[in-house]
PyMOL Python script that loads the backbone (N, CA, C, O; Angstrom):
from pymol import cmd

cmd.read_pdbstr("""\
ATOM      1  N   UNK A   1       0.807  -1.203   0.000  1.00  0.00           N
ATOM      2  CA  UNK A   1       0.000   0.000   0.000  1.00  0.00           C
ATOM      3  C   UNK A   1       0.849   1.266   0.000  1.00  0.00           C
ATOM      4  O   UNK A   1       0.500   2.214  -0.704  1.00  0.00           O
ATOM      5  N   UNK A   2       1.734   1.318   0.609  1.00  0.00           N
ATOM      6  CA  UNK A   2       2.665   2.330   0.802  1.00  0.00           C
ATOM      7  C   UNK A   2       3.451   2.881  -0.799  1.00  0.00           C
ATOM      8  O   UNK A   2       3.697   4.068  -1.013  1.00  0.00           O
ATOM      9  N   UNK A   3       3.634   2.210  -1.397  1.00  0.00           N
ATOM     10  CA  UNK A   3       3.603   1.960  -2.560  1.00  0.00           C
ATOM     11  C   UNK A   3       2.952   2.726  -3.313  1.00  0.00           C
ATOM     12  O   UNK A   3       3.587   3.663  -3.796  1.00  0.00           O
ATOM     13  N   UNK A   4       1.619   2.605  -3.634  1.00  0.00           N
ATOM     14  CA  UNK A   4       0.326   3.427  -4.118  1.00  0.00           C
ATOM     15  C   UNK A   4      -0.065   4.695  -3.663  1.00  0.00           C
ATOM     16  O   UNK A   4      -0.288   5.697  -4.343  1.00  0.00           O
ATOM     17  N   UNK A   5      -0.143   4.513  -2.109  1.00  0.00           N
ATOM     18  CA  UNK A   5      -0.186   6.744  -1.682  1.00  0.00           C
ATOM     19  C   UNK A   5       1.327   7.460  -2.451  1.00  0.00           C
ATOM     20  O   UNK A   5       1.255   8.617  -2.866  1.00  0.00           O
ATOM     21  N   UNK A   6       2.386   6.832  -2.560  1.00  0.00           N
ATOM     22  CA  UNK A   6       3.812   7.220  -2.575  1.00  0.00           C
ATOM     23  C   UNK A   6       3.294   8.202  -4.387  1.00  0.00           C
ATOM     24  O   UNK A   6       3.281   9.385  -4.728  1.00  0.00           O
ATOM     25  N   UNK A   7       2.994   7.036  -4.998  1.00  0.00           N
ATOM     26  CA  UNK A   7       2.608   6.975  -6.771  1.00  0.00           C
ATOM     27  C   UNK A   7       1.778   8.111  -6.348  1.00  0.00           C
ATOM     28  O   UNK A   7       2.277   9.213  -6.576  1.00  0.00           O
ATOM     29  N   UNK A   8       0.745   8.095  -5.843  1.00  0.00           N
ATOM     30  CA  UNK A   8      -0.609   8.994  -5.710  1.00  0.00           C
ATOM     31  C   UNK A   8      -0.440  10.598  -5.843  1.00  0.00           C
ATOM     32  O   UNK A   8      -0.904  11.537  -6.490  1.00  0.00           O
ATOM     33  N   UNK A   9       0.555  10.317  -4.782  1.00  0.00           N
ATOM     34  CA  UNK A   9       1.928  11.291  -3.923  1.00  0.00           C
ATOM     35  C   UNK A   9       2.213  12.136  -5.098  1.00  0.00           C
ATOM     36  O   UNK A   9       1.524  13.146  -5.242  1.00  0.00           O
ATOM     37  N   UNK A  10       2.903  11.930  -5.743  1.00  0.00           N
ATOM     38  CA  UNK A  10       4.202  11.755  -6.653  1.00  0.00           C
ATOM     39  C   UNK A  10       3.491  12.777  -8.265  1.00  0.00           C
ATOM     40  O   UNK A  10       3.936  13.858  -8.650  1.00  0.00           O
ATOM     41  N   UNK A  11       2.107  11.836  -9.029  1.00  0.00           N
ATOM     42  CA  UNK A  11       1.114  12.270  -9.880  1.00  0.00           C
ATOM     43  C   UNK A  11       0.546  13.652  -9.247  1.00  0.00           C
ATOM     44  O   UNK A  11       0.410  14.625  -9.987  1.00  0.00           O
ATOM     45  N   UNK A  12       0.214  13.730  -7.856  1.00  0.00           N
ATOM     46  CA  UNK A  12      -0.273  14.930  -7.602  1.00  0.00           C
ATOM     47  C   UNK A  12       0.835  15.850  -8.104  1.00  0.00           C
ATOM     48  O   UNK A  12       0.779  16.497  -9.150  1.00  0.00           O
ATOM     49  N   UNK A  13       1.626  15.837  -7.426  1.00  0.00           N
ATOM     50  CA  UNK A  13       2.983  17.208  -7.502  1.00  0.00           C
ATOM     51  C   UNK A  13       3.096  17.580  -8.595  1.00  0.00           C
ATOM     52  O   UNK A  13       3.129  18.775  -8.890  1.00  0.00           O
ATOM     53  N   UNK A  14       3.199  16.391  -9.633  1.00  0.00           N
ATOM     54  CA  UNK A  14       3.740  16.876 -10.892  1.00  0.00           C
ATOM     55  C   UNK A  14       2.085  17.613 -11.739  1.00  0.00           C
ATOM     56  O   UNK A  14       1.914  18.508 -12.567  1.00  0.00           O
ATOM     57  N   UNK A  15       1.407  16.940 -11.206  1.00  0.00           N
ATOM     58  CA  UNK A  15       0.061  18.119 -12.001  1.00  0.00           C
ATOM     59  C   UNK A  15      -0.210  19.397 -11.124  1.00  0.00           C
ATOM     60  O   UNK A  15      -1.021  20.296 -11.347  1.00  0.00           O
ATOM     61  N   UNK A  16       0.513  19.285 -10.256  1.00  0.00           N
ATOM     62  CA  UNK A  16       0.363  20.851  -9.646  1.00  0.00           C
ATOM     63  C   UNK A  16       1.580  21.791 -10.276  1.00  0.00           C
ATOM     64  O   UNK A  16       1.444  22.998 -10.477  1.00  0.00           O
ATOM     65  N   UNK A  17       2.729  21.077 -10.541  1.00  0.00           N
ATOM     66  CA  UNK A  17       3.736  21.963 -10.897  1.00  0.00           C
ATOM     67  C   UNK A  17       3.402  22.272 -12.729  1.00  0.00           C
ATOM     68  O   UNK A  17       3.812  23.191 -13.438  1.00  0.00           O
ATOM     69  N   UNK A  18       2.534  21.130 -13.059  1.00  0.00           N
ATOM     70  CA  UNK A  18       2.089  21.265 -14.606  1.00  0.00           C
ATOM     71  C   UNK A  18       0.826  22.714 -14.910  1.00  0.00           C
ATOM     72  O   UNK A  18       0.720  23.450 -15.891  1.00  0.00           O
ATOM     73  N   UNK A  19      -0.081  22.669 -13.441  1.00  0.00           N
ATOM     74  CA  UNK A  19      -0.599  23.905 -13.595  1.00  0.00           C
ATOM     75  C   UNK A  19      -0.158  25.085 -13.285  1.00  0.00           C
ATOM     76  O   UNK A  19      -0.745  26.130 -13.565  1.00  0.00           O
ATOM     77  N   UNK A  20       1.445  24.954 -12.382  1.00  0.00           N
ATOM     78  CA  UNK A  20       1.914  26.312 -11.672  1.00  0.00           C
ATOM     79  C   UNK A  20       2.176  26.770 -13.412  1.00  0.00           C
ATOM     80  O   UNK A  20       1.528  27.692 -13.907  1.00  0.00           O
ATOM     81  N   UNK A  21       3.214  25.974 -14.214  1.00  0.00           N
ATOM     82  CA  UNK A  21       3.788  26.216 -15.214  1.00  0.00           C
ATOM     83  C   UNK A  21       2.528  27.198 -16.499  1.00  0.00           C
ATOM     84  O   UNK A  21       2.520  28.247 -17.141  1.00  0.00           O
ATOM     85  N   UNK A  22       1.832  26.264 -16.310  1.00  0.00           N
ATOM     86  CA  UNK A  22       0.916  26.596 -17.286  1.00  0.00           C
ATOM     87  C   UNK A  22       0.111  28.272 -16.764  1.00  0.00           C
ATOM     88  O   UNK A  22      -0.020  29.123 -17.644  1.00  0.00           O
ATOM     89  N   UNK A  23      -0.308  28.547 -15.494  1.00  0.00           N
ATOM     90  CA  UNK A  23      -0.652  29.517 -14.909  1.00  0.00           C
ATOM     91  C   UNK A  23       0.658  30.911 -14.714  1.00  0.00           C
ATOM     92  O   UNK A  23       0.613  32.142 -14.701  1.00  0.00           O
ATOM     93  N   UNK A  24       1.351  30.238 -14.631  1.00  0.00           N
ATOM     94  CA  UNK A  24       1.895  31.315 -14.019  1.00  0.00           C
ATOM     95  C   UNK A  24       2.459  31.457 -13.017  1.00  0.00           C
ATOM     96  O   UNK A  24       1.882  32.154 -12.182  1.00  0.00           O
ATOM     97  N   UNK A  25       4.220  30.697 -12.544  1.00  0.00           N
ATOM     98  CA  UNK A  25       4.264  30.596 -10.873  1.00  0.00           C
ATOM     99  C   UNK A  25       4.134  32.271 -10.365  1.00  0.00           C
ATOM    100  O   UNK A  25       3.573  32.311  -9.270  1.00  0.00           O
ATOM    101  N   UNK A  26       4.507  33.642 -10.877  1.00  0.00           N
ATOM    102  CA  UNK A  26       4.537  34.800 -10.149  1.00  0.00           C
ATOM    103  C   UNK A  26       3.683  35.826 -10.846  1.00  0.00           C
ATOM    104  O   UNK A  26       3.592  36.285 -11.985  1.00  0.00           O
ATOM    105  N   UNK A  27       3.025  36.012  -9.538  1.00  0.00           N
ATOM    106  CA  UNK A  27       1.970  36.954  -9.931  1.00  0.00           C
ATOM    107  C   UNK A  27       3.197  38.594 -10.019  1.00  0.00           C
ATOM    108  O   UNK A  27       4.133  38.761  -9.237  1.00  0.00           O
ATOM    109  N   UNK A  28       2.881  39.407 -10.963  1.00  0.00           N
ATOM    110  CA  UNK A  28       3.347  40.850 -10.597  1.00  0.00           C
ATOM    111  C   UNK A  28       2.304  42.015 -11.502  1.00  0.00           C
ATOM    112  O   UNK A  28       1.707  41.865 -12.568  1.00  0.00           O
ATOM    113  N   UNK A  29       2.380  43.065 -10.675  1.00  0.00           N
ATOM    114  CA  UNK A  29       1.367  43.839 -10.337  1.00  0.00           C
ATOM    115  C   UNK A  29       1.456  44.705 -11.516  1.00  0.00           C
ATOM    116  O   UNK A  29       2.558  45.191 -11.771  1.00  0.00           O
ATOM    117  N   UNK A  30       0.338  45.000 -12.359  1.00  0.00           N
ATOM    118  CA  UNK A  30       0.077  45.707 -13.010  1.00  0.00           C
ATOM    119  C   UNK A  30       1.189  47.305 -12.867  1.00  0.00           C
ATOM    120  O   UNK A  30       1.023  48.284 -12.139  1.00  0.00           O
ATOM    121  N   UNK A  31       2.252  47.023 -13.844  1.00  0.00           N
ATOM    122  CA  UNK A  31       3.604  48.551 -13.784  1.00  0.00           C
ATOM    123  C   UNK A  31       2.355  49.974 -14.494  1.00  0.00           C
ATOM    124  O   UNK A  31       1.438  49.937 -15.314  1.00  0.00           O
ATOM    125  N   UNK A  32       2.954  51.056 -13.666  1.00  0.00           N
ATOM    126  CA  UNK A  32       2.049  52.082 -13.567  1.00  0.00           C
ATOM    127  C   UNK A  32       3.083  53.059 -14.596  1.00  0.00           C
ATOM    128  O   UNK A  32       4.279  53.348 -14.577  1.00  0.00           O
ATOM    129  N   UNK A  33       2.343  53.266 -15.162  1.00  0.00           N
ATOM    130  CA  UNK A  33       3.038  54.681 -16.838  1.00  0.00           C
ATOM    131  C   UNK A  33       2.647  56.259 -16.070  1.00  0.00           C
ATOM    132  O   UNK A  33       1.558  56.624 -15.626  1.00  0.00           O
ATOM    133  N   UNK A  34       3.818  56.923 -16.105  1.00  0.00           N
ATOM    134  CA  UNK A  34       3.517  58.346 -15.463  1.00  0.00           C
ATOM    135  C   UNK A  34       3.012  59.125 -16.588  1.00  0.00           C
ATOM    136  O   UNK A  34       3.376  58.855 -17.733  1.00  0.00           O
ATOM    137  N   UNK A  35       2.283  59.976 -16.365  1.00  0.00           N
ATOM    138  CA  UNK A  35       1.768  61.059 -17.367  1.00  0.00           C
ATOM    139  C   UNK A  35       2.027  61.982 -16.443  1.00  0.00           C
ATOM    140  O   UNK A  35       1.737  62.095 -15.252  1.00  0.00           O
ATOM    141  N   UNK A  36       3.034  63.059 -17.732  1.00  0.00           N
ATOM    142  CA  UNK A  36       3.132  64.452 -17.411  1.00  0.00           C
ATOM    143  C   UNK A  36       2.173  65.286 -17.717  1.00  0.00           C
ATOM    144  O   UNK A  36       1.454  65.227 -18.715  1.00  0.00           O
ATOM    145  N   UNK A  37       2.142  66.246 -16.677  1.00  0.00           N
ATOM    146  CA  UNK A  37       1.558  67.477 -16.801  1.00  0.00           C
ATOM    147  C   UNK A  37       1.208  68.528 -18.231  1.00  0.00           C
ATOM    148  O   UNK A  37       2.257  68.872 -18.774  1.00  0.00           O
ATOM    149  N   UNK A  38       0.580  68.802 -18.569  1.00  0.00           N
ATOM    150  CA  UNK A  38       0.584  69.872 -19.558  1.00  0.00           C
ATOM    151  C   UNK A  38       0.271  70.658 -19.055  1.00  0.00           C
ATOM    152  O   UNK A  38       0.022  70.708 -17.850  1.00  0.00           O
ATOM    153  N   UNK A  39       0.175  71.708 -20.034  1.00  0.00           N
ATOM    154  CA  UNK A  39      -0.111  73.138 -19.442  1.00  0.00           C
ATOM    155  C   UNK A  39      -1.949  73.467 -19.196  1.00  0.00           C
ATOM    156  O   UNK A  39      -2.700  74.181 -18.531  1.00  0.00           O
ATOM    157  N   UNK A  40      -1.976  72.453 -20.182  1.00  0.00           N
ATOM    158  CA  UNK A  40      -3.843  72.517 -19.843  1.00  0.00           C
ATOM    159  C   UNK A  40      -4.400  72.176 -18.982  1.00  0.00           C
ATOM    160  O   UNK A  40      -5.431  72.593 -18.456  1.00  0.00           O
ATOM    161  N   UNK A  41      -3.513  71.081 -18.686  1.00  0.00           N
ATOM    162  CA  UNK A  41      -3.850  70.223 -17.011  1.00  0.00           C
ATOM    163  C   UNK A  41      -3.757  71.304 -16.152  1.00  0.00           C
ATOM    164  O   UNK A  41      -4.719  71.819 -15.583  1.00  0.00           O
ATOM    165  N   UNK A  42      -2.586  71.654 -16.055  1.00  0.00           N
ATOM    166  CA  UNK A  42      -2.225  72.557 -14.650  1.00  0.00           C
ATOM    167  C   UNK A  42      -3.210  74.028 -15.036  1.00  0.00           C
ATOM    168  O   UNK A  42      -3.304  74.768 -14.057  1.00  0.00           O
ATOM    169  N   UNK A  43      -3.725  74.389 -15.930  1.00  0.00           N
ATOM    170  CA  UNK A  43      -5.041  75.362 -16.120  1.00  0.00           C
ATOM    171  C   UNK A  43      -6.123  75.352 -15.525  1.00  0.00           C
ATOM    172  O   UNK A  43      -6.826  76.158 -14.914  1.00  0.00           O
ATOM    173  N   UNK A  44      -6.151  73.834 -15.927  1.00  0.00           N
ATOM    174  CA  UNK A  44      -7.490  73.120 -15.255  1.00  0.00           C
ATOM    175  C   UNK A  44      -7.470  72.841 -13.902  1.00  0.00           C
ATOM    176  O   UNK A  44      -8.404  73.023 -13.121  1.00  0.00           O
ATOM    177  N   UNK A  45      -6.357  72.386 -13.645  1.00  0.00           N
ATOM    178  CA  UNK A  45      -6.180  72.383 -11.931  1.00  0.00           C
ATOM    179  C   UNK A  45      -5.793  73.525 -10.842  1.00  0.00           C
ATOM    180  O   UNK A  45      -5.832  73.522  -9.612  1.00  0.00           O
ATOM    181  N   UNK A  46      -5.331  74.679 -11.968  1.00  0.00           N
ATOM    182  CA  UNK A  46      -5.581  75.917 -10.962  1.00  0.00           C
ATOM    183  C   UNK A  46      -7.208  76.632 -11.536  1.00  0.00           C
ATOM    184  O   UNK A  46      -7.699  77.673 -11.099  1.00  0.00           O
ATOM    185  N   UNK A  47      -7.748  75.822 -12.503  1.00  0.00           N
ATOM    186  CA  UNK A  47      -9.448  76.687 -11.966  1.00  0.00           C
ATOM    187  C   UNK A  47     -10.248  75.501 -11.439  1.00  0.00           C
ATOM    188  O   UNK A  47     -11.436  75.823 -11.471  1.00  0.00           O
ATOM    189  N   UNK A  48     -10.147  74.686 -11.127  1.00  0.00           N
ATOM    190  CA  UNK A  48     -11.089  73.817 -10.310  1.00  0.00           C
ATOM    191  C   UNK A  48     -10.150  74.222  -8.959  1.00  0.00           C
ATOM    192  O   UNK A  48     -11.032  74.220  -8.100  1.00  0.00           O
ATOM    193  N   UNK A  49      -9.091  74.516  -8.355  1.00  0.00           N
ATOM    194  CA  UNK A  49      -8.797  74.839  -7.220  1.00  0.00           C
ATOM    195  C   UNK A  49      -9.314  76.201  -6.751  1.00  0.00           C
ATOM    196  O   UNK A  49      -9.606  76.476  -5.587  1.00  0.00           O
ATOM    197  N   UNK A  50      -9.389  77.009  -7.795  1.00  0.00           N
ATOM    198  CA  UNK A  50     -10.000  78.489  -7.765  1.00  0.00           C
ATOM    199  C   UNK A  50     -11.839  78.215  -7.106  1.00  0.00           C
ATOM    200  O   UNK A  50     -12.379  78.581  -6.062  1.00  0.00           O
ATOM    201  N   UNK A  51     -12.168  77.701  -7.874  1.00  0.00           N
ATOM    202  CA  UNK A  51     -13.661  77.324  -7.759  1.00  0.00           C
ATOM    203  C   UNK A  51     -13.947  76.278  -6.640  1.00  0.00           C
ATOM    204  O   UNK A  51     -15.103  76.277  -6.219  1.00  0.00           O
ATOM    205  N   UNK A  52     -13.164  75.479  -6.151  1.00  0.00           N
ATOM    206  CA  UNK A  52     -12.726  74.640  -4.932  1.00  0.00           C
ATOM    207  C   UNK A  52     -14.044  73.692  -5.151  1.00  0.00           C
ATOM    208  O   UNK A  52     -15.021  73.489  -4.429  1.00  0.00           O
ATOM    209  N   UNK A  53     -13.680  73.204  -6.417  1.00  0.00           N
ATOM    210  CA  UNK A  53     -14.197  71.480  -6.445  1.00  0.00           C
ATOM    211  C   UNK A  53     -13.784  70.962  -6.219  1.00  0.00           C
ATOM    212  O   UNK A  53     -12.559  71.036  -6.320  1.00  0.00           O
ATOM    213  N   UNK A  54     -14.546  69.699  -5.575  1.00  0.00           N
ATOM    214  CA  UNK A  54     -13.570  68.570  -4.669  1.00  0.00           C
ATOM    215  C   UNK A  54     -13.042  68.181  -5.425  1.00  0.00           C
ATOM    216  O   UNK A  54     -13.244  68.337  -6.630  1.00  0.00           O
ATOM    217  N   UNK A  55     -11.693  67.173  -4.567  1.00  0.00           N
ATOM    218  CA  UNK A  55     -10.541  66.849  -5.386  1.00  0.00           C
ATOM    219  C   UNK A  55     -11.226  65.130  -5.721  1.00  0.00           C
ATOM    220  O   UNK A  55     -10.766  64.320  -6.527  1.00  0.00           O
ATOM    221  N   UNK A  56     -11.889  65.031  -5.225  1.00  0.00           N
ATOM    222  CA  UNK A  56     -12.386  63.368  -5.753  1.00  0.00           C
ATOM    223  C   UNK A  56     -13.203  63.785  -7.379  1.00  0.00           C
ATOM    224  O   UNK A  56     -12.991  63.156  -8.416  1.00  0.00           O
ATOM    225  N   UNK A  57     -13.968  64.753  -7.276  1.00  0.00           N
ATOM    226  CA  UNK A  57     -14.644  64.916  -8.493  1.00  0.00           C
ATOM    227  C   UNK A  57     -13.379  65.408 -10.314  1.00  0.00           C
ATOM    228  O   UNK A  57     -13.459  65.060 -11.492  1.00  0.00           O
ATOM    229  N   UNK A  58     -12.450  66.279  -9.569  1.00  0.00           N
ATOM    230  CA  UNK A  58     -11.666  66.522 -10.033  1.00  0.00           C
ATOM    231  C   UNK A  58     -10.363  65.564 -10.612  1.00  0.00           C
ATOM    232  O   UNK A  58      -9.484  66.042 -11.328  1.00  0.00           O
ATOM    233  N   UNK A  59     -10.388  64.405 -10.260  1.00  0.00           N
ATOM    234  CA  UNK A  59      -9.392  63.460 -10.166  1.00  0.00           C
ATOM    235  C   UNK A  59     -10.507  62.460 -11.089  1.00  0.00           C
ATOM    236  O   UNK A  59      -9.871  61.757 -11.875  1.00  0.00           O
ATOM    237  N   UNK A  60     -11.264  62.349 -11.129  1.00  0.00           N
ATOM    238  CA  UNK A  60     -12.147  61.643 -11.744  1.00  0.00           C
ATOM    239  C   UNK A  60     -12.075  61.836 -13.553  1.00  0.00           C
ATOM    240  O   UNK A  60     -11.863  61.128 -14.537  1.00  0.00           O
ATOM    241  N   UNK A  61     -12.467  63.566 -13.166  1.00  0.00           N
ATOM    242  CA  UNK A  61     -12.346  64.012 -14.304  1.00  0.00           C
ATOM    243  C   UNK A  61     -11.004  64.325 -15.305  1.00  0.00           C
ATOM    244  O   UNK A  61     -11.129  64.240 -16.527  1.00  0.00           O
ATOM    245  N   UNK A  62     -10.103  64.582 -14.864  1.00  0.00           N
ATOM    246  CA  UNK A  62      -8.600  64.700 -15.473  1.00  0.00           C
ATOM    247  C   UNK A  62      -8.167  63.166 -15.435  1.00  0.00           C
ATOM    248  O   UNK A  62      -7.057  63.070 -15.958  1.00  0.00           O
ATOM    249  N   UNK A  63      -8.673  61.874 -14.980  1.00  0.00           N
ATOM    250  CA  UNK A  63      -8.496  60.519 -14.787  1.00  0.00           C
ATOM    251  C   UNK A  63      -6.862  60.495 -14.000  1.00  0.00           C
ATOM    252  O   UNK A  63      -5.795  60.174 -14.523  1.00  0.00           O
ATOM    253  N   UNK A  64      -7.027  60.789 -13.090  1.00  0.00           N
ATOM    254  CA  UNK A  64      -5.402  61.057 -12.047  1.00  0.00           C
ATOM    255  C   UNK A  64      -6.118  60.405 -10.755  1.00  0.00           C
ATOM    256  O   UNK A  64      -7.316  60.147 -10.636  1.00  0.00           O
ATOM    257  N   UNK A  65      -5.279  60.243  -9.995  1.00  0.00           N
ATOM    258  CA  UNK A  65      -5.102  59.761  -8.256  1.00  0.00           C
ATOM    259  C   UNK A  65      -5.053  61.442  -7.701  1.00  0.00           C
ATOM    260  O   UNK A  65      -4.473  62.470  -8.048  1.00  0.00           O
ATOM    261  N   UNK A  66      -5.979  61.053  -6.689  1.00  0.00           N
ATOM    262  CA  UNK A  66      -6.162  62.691  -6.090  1.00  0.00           C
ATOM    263  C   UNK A  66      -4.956  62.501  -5.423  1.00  0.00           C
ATOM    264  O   UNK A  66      -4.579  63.667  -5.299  1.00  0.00           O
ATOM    265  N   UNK A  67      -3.897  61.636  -4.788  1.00  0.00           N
ATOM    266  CA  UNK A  67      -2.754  62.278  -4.611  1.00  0.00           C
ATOM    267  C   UNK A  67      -1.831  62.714  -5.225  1.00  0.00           C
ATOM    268  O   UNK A  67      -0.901  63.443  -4.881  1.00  0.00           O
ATOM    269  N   UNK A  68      -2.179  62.101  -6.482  1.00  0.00           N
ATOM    270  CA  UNK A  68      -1.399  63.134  -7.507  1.00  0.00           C
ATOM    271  C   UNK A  68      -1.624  64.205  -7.691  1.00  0.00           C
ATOM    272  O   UNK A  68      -0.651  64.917  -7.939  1.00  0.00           O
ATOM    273  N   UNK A  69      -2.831  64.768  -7.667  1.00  0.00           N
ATOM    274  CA  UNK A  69      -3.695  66.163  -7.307  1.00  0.00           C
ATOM    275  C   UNK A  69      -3.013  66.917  -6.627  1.00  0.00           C
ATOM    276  O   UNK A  69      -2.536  68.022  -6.889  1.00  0.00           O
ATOM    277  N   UNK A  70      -2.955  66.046  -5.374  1.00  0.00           N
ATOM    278  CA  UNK A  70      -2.662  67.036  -4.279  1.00  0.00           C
ATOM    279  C   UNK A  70      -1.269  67.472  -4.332  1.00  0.00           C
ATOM    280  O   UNK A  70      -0.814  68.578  -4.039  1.00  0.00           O
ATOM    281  N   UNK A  71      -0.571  66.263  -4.817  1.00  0.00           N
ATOM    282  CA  UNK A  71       0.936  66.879  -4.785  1.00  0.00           C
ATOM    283  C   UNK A  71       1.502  67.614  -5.952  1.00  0.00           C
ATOM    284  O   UNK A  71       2.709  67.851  -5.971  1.00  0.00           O
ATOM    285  N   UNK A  72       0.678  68.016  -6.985  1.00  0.00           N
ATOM    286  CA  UNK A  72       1.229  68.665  -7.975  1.00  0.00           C
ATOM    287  C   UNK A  72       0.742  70.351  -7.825  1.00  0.00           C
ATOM    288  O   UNK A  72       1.277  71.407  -8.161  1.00  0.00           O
ATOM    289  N   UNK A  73      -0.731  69.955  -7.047  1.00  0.00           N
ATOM    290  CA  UNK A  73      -1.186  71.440  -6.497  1.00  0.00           C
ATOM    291  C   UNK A  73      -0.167  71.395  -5.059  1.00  0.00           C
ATOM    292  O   UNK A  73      -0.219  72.388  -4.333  1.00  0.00           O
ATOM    293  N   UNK A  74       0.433  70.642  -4.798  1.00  0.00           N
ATOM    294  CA  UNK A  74       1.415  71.219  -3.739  1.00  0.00           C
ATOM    295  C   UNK A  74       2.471  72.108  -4.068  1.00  0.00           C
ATOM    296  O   UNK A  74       2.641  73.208  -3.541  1.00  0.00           O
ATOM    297  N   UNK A  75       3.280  71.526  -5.086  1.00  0.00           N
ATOM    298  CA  UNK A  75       4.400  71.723  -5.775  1.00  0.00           C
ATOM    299  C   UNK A  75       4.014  73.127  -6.873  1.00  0.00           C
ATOM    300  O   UNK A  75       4.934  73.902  -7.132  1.00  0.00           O
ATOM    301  N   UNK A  76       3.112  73.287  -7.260  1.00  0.00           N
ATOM    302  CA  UNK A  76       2.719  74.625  -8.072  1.00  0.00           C
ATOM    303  C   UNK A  76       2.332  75.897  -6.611  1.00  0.00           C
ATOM    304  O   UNK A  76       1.808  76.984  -6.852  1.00  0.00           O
ATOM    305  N   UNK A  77       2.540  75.659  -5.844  1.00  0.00           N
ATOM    306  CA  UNK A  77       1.773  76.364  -4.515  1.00  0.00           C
ATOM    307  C   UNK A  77       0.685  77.254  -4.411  1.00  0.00           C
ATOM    308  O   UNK A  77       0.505  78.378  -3.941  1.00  0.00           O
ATOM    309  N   UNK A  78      -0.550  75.682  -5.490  1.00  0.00           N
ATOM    310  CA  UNK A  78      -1.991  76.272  -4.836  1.00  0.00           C
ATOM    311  C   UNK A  78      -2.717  75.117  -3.800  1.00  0.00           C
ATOM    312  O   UNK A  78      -2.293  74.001  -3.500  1.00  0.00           O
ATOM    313  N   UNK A  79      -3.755  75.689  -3.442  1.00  0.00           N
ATOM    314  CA  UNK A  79      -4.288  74.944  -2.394  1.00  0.00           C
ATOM    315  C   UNK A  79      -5.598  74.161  -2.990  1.00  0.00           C
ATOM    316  O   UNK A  79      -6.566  74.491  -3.675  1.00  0.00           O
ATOM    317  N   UNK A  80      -5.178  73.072  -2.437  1.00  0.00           N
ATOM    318  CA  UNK A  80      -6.343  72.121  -3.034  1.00  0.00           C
ATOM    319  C   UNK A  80      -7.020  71.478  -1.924  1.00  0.00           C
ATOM    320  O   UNK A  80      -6.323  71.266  -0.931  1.00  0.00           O
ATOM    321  N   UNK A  81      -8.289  71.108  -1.890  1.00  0.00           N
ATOM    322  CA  UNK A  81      -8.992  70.249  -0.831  1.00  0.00           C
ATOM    323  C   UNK A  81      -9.041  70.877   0.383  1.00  0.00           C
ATOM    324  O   UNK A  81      -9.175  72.058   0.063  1.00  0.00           O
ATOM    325  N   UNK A  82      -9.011  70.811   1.862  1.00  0.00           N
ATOM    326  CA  UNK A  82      -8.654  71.547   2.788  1.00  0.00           C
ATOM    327  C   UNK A  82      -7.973  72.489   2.910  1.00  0.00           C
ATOM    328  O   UNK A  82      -8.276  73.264   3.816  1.00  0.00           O
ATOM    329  N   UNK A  83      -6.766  72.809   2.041  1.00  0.00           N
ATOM    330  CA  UNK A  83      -6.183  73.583   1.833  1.00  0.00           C
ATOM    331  C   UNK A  83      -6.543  75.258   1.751  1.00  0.00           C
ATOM    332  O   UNK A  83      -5.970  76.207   2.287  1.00  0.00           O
ATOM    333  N   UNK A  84      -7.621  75.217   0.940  1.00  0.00           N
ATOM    334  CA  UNK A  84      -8.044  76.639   0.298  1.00  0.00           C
ATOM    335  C   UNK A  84      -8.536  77.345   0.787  1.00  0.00           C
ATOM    336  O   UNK A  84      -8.820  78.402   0.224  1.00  0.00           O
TER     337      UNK A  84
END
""", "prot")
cmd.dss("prot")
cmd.show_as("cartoon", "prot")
cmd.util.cbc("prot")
cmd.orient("prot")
């Protein structure tokens, strides 16, 4: 008997390493592409800061991460969100 779990054993591993292969042993995370600024952007983000629309609605709309928001209206030194 010992014999047969051993075999049993043995067929498992290799169809697990046949699906790691086939799947994929490492997952890695979707690489993120920077987009620069234009001048229209930063137009747009000093009049929605002027007009003090939220930065969630605003980030939506320019399709950015409101911390990117925040830190580019940091770095231009206007005030965005609490800020203003």
């Amino acid at each position: 008997m010992v014999m047969g779990s051993t075999c049993a054993f043995a067929k498992k591993k290799a169809l697990q390493a046949n699906m790691q292969s086939e799947i994929g042993e490492h997952h890695v995370a979707k690489s993120t592409k920077r987009k620069e600024y234009s001048k229209d952007d930063v137009k747009l983000l000093k009049a929605h800061s002027k007009a003090r629309t939220p930065v969630a609605r605003v980030s939506k709309l320019m399709k950015r991460s409101e911390g990117s928001l925040r830190q580019k209206a940091r770095t231009l030194g206007i005030g965005l969100g609490h800020q203003r």
